[in-house]
N, CA, C and O atoms as a Tripos MOL2 file, in Angstrom:
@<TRIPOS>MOLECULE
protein
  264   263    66     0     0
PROTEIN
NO_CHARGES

@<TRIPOS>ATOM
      1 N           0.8010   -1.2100    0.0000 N.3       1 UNK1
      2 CA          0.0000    0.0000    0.0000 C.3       1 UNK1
      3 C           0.8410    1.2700    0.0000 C.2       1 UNK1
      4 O           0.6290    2.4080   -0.4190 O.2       1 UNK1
      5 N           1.8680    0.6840    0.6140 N.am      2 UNK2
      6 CA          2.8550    2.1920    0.4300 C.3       2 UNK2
      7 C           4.1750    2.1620   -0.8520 C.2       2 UNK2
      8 O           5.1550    2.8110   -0.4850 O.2       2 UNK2
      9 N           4.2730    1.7420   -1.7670 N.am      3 UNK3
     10 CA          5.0730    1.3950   -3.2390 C.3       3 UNK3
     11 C           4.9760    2.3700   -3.3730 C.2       3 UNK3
     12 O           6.1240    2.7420   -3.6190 O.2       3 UNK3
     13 N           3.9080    3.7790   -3.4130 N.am      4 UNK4
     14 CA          4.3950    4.9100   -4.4860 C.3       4 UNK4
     15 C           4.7730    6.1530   -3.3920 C.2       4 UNK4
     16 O           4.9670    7.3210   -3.7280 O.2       4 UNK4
     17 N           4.8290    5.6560   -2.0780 N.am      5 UNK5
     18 CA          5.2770    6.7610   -1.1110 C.3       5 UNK5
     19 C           7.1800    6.8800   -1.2750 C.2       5 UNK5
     20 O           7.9270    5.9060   -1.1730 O.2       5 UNK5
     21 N           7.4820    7.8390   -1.4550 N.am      6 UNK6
     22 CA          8.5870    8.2000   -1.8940 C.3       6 UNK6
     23 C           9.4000    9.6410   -1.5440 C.2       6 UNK6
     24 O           8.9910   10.5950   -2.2060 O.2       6 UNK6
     25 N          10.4160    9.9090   -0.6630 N.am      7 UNK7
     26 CA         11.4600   11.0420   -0.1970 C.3       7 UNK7
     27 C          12.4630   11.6220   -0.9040 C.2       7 UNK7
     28 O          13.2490   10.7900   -1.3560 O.2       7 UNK7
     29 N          12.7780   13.0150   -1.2230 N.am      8 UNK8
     30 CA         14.0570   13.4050   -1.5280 C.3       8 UNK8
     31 C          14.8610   13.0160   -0.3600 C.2       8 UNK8
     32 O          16.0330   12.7700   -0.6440 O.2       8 UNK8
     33 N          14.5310   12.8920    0.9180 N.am      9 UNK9
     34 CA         15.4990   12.1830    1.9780 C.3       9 UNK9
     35 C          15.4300   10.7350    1.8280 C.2       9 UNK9
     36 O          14.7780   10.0200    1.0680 O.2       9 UNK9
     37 N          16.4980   10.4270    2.9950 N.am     10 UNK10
     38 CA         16.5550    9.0030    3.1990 C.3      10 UNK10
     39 C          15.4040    8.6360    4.0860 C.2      10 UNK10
     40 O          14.9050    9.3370    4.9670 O.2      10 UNK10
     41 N          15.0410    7.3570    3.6960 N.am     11 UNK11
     42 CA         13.8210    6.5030    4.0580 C.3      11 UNK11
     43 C          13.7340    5.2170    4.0900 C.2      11 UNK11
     44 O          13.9480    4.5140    3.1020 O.2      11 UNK11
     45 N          13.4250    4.8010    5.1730 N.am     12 UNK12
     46 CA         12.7260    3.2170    5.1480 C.3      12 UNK12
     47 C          11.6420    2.9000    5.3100 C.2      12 UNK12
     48 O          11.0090    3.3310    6.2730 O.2      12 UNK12
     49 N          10.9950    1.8750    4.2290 N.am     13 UNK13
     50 CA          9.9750    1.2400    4.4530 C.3      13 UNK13
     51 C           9.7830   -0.0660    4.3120 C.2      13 UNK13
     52 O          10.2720   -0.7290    3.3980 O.2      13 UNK13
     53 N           8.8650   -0.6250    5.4520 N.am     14 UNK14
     54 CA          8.4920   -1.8220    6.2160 C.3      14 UNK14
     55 C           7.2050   -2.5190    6.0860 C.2      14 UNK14
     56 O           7.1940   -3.2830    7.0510 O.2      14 UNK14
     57 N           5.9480   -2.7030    5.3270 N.am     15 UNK15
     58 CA          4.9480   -3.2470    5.5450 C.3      15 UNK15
     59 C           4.0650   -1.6210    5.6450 C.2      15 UNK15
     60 O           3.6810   -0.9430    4.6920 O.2      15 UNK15
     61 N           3.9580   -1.3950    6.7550 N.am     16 UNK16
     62 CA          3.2000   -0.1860    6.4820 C.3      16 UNK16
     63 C           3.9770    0.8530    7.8210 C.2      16 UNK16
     64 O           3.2870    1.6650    8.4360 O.2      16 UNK16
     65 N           4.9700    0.7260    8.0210 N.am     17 UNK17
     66 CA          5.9000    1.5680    8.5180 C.3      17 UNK17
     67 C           6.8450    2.5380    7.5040 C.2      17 UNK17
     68 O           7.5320    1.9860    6.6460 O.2      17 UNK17
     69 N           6.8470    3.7000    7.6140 N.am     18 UNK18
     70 CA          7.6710    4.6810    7.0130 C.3      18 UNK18
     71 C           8.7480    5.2350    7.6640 C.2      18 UNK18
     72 O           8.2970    6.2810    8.1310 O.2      18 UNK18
     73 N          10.1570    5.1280    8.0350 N.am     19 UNK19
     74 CA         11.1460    5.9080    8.8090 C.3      19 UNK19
     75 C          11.8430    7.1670    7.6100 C.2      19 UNK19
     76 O          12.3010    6.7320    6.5540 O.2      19 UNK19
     77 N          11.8660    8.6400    7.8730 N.am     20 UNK20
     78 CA         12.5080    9.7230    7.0880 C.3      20 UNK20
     79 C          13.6830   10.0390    7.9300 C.2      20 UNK20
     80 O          13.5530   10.1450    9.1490 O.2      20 UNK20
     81 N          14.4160   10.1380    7.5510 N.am     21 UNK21
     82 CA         16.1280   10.5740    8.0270 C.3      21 UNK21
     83 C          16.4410   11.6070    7.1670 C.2      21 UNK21
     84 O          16.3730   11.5310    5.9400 O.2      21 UNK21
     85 N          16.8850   12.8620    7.9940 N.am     22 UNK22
     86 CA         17.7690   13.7420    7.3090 C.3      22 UNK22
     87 C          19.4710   13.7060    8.2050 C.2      22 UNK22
     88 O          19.5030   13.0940    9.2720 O.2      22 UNK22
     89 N          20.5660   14.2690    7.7720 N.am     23 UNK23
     90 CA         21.5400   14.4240    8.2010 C.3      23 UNK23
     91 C          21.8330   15.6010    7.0500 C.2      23 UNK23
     92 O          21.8810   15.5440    5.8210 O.2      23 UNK23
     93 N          22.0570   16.9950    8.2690 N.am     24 UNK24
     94 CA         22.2810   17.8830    7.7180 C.3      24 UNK24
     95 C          23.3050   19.0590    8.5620 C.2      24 UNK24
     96 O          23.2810   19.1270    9.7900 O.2      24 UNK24
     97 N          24.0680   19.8320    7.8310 N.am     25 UNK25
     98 CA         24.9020   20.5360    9.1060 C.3      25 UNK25
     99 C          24.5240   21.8240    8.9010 C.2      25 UNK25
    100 O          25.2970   22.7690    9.0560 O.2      25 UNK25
    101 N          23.0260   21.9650    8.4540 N.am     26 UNK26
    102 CA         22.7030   23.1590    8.6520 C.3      26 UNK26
    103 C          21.4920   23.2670    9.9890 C.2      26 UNK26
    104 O          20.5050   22.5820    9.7210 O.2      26 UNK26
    105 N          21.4280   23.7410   10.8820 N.am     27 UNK27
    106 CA         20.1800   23.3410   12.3470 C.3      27 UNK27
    107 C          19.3050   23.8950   11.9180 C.2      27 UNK27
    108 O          18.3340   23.7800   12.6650 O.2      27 UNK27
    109 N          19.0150   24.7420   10.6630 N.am     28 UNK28
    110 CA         17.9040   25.2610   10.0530 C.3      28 UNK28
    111 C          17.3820   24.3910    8.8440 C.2      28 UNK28
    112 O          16.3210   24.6570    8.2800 O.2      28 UNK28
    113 N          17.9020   23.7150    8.6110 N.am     29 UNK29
    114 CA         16.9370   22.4560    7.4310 C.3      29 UNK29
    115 C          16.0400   22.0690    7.5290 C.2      29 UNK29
    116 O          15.8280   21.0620    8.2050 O.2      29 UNK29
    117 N          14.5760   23.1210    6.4900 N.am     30 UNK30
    118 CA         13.6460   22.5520    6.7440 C.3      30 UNK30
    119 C          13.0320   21.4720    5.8990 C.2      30 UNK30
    120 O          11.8350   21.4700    5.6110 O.2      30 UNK30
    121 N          14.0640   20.3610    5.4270 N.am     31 UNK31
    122 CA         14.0470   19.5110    4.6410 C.3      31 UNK31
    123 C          12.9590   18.3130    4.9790 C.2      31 UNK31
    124 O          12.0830   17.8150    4.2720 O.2      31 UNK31
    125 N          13.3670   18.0480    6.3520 N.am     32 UNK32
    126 CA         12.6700   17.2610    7.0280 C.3      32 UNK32
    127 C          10.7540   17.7640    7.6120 C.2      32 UNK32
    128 O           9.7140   17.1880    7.9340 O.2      32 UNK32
    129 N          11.1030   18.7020    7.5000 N.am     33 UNK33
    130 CA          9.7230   19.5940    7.8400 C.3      33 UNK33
    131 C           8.6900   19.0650    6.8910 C.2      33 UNK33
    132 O           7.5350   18.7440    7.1710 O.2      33 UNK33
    133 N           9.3140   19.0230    5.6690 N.am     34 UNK34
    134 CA          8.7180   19.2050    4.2280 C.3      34 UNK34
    135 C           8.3290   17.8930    4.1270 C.2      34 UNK34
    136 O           7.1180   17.6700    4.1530 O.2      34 UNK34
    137 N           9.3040   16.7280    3.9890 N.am     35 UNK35
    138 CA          8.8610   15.4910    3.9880 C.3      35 UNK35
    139 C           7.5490   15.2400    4.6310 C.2      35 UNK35
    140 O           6.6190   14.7310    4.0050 O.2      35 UNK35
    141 N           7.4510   15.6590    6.0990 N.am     36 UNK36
    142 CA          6.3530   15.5340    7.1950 C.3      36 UNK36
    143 C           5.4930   15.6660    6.3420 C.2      36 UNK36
    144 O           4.5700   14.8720    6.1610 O.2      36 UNK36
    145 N           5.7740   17.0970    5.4650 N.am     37 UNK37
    146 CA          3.9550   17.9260    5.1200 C.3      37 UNK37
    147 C           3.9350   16.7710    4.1070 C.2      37 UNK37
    148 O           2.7530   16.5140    3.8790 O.2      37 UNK37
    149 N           4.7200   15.9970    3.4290 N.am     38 UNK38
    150 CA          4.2660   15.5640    2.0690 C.3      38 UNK38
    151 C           3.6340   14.1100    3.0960 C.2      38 UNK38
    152 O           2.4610   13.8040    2.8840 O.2      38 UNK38
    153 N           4.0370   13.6800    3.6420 N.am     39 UNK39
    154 CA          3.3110   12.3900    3.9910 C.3      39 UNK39
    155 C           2.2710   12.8250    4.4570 C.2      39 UNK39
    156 O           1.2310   12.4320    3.9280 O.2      39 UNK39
    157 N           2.1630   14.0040    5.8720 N.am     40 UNK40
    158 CA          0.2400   13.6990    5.4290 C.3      40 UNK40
    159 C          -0.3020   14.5090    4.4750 C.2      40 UNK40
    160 O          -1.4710   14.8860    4.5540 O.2      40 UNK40
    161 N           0.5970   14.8870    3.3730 N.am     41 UNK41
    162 CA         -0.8750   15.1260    2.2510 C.3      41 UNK41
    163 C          -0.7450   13.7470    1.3400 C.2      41 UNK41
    164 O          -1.7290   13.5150    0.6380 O.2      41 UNK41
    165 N           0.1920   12.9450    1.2790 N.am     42 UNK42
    166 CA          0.0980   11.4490    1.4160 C.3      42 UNK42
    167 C          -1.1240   10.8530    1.5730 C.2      42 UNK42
    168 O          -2.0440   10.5380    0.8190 O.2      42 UNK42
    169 N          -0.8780   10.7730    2.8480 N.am     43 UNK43
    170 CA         -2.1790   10.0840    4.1050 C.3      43 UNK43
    171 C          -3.3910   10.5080    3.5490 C.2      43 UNK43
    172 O          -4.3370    9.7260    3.4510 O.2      43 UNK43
    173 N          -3.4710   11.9590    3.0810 N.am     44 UNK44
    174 CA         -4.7600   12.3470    3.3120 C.3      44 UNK44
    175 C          -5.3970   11.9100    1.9460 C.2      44 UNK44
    176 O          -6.5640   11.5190    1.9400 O.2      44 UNK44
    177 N          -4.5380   11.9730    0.5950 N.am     45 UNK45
    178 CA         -4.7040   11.4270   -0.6060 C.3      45 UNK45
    179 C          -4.8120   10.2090   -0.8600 C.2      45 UNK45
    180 O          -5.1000    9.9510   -2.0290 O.2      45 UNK45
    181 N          -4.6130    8.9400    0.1760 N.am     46 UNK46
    182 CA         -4.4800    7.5390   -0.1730 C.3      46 UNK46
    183 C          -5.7660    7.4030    1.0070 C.2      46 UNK46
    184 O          -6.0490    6.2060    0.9450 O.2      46 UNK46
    185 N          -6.4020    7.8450    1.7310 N.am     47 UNK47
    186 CA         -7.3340    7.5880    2.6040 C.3      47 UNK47
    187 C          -6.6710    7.2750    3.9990 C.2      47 UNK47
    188 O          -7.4570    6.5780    4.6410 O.2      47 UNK47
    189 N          -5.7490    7.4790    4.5660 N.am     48 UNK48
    190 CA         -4.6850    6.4930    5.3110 C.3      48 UNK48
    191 C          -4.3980    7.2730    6.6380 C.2      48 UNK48
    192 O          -4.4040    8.4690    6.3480 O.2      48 UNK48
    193 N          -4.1810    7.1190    7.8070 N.am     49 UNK49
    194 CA         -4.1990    7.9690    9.4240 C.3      49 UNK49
    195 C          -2.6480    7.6800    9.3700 C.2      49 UNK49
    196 O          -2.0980    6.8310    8.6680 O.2      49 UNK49
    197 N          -2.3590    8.1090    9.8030 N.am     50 UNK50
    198 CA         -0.6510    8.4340   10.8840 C.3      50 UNK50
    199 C          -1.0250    7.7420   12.0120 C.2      50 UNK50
    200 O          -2.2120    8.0500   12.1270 O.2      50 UNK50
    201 N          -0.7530    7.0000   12.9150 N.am     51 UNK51
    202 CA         -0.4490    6.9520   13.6480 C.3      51 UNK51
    203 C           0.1970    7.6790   14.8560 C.2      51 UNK51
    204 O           1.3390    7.4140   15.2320 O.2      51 UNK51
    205 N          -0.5860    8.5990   15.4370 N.am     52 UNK52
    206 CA          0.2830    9.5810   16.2460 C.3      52 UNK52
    207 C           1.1430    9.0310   17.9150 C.2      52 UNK52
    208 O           1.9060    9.6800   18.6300 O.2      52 UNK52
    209 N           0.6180    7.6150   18.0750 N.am     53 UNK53
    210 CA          1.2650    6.9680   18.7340 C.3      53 UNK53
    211 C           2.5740    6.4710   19.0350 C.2      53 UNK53
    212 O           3.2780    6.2780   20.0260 O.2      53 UNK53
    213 N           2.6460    6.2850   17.2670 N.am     54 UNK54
    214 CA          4.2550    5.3480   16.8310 C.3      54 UNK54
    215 C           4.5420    6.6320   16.3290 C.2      54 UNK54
    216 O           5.4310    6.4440   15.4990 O.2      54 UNK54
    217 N           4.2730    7.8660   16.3760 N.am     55 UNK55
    218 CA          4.8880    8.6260   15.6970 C.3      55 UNK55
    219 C           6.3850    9.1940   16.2960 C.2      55 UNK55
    220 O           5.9560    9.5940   17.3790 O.2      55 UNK55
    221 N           7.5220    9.4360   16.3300 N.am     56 UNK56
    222 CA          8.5170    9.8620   16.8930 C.3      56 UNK56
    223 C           9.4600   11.0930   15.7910 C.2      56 UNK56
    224 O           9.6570   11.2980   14.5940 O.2      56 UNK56
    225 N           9.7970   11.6190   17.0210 N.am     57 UNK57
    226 CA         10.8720   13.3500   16.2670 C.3      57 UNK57
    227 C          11.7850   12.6570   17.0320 C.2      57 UNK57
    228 O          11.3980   12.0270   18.0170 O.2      57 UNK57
    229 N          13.3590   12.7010   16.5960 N.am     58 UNK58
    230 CA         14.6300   12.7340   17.0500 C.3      58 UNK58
    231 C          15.4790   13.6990   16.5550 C.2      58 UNK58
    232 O          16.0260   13.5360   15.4650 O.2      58 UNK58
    233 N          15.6890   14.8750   17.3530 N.am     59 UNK59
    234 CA         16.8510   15.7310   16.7220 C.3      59 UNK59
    235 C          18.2930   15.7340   17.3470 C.2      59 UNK59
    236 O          18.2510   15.9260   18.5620 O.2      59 UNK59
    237 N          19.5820   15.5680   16.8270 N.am     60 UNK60
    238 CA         20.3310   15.2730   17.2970 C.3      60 UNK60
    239 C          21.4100   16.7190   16.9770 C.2      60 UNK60
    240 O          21.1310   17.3380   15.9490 O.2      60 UNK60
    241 N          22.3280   17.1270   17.6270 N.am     61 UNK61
    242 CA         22.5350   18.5000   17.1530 C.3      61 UNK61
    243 C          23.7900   18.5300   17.4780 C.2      61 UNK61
    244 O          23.7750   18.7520   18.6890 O.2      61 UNK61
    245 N          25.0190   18.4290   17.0880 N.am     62 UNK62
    246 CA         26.4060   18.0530   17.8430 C.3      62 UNK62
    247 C          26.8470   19.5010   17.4990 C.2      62 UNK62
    248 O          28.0680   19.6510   17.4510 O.2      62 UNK62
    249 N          26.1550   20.4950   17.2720 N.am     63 UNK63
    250 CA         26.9370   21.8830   17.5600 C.3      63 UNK63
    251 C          26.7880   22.8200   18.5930 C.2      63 UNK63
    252 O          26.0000   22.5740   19.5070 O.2      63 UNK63
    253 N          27.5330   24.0130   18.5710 N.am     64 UNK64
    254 CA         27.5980   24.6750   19.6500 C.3      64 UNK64
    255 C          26.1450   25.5320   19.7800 C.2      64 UNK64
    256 O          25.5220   25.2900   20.8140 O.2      64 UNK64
    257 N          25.8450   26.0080   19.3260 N.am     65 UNK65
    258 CA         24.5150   27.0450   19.3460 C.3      65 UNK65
    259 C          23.8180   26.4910   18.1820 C.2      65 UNK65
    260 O          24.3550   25.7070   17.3990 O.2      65 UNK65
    261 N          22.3480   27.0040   18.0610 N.am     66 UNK66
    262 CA         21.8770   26.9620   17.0240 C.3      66 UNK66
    263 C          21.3190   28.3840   16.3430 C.2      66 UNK66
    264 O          20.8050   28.3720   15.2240 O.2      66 UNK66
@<TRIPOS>BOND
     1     1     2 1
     2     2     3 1
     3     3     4 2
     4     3     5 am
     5     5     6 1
     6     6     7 1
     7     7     8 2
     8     7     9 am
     9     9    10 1
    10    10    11 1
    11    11    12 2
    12    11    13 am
    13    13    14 1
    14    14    15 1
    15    15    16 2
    16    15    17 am
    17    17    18 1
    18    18    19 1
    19    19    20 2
    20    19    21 am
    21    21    22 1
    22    22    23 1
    23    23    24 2
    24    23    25 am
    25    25    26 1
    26    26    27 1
    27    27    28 2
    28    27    29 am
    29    29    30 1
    30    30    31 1
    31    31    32 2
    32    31    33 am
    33    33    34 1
    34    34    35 1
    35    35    36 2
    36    35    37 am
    37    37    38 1
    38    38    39 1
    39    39    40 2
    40    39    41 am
    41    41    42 1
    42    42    43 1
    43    43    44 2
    44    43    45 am
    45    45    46 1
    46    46    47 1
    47    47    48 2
    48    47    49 am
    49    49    50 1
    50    50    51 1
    51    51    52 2
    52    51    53 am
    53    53    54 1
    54    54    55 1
    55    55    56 2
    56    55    57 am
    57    57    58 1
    58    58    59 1
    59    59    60 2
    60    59    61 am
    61    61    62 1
    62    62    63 1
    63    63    64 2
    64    63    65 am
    65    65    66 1
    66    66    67 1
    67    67    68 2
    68    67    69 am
    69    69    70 1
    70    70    71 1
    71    71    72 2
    72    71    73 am
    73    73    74 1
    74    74    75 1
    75    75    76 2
    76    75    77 am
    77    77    78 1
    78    78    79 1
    79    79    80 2
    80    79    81 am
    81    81    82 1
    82    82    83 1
    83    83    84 2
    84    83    85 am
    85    85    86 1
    86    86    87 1
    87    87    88 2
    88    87    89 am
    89    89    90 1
    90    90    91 1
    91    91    92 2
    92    91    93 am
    93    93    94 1
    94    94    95 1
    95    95    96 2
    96    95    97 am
    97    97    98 1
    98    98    99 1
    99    99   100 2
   100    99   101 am
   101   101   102 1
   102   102   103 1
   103   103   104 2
   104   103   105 am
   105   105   106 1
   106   106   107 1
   107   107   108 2
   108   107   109 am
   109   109   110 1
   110   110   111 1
   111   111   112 2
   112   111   113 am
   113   113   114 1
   114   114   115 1
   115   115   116 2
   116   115   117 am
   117   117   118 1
   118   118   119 1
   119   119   120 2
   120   119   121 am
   121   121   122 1
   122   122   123 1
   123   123   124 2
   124   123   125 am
   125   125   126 1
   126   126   127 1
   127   127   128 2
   128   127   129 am
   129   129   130 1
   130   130   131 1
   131   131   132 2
   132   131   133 am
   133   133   134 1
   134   134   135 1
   135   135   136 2
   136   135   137 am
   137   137   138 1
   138   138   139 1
   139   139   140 2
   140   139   141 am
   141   141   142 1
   142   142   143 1
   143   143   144 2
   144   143   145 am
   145   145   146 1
   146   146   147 1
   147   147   148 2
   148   147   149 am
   149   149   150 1
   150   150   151 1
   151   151   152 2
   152   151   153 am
   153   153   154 1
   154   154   155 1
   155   155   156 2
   156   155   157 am
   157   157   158 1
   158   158   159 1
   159   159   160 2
   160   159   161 am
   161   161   162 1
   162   162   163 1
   163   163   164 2
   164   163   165 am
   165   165   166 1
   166   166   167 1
   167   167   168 2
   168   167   169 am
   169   169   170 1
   170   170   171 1
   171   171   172 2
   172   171   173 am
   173   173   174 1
   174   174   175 1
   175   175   176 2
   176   175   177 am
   177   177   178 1
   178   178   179 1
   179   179   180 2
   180   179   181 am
   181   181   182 1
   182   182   183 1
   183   183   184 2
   184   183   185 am
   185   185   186 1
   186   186   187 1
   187   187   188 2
   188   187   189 am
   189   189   190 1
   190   190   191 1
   191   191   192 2
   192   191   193 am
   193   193   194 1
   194   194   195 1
   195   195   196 2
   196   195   197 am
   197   197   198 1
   198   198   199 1
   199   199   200 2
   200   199   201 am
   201   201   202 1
   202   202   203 1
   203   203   204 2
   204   203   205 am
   205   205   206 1
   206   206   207 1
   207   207   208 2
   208   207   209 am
   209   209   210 1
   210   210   211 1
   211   211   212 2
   212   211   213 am
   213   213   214 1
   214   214   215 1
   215   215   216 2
   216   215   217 am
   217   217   218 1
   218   218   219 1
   219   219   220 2
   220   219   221 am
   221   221   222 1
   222   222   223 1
   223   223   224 2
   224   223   225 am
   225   225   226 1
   226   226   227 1
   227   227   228 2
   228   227   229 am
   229   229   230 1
   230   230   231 1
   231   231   232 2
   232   231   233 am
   233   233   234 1
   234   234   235 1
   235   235   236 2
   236   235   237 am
   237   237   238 1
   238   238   239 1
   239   239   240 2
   240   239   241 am
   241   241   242 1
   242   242   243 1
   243   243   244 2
   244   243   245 am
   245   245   246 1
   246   246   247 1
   247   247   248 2
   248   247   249 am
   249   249   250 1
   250   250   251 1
   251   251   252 2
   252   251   253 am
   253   253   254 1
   254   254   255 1
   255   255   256 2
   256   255   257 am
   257   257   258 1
   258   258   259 1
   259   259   260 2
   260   259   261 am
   261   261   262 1
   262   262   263 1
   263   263   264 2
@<TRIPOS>SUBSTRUCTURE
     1 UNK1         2 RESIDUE 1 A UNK
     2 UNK2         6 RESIDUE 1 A UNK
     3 UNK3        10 RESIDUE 1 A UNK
     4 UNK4        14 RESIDUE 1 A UNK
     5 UNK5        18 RESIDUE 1 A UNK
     6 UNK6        22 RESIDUE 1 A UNK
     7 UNK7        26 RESIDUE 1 A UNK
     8 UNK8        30 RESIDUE 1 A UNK
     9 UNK9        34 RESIDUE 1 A UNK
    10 UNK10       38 RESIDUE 1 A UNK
    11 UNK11       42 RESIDUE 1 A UNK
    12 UNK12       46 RESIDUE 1 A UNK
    13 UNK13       50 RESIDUE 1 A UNK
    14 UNK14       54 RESIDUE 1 A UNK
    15 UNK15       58 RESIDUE 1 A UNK
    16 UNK16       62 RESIDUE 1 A UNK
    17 UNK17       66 RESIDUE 1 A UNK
    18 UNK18       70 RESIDUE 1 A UNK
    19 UNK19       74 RESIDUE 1 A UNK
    20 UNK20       78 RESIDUE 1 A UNK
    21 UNK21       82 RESIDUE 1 A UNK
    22 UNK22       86 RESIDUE 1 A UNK
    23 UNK23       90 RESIDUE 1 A UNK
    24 UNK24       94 RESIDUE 1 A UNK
    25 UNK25       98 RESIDUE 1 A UNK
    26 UNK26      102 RESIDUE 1 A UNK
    27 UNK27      106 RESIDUE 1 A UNK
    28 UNK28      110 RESIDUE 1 A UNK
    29 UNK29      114 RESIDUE 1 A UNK
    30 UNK30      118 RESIDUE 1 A UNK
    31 UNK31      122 RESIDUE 1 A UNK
    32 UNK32      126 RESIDUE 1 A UNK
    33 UNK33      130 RESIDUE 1 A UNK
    34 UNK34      134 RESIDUE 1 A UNK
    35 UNK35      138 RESIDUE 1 A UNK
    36 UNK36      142 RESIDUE 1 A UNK
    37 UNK37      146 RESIDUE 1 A UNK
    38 UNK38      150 RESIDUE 1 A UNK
    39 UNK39      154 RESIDUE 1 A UNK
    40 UNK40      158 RESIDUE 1 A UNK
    41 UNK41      162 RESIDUE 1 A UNK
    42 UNK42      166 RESIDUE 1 A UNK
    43 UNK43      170 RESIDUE 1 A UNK
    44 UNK44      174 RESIDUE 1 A UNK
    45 UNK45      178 RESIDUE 1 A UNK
    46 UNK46      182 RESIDUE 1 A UNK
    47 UNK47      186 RESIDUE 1 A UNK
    48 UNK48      190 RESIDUE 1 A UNK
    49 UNK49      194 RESIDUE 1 A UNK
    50 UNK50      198 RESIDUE 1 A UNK
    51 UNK51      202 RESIDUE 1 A UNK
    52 UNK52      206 RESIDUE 1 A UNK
    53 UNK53      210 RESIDUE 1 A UNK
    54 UNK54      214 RESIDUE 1 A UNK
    55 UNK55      218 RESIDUE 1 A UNK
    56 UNK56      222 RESIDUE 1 A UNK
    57 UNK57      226 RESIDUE 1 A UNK
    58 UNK58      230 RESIDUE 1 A UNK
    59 UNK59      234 RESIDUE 1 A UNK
    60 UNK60      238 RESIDUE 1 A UNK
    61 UNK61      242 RESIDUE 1 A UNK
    62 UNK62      246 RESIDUE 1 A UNK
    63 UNK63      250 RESIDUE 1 A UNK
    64 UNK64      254 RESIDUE 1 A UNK
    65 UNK65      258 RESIDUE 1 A UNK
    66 UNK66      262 RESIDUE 1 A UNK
């Protein structure tokens, strides 16, 4: 059900699990933002819910300020 869901980022998919990964050294990339909006207009175009349960944000930030 998910074959035509597809990222300019990196991505995995599982059955009906989607993981988006960015790695970026800018702390302002709203690359990942964008992906978000495209999956639920995704969701909202294939008939399909998010899961806001399994849903998870990880930001990891190895610089000094942002």
């Amino acid at each position: 059900m998910i074959n035509d869901l597809h990222f300019d980022l990196g991505y995995a998919k599982y059955v009906d699990d989607t993981t988006v990964f960015s790695i970026s050294t800018n702390p302002r990339d709203c690359s990942l933002q964008e992906a978000s909006d495209y999956l639920v207009y995704w969701t909202n175009v294939n008939g399909m819910l998010i899961n806001i349960n399994k849903t998870k944000e990880m930001v990891i930030y190895f610089g000094s300020h942002i």
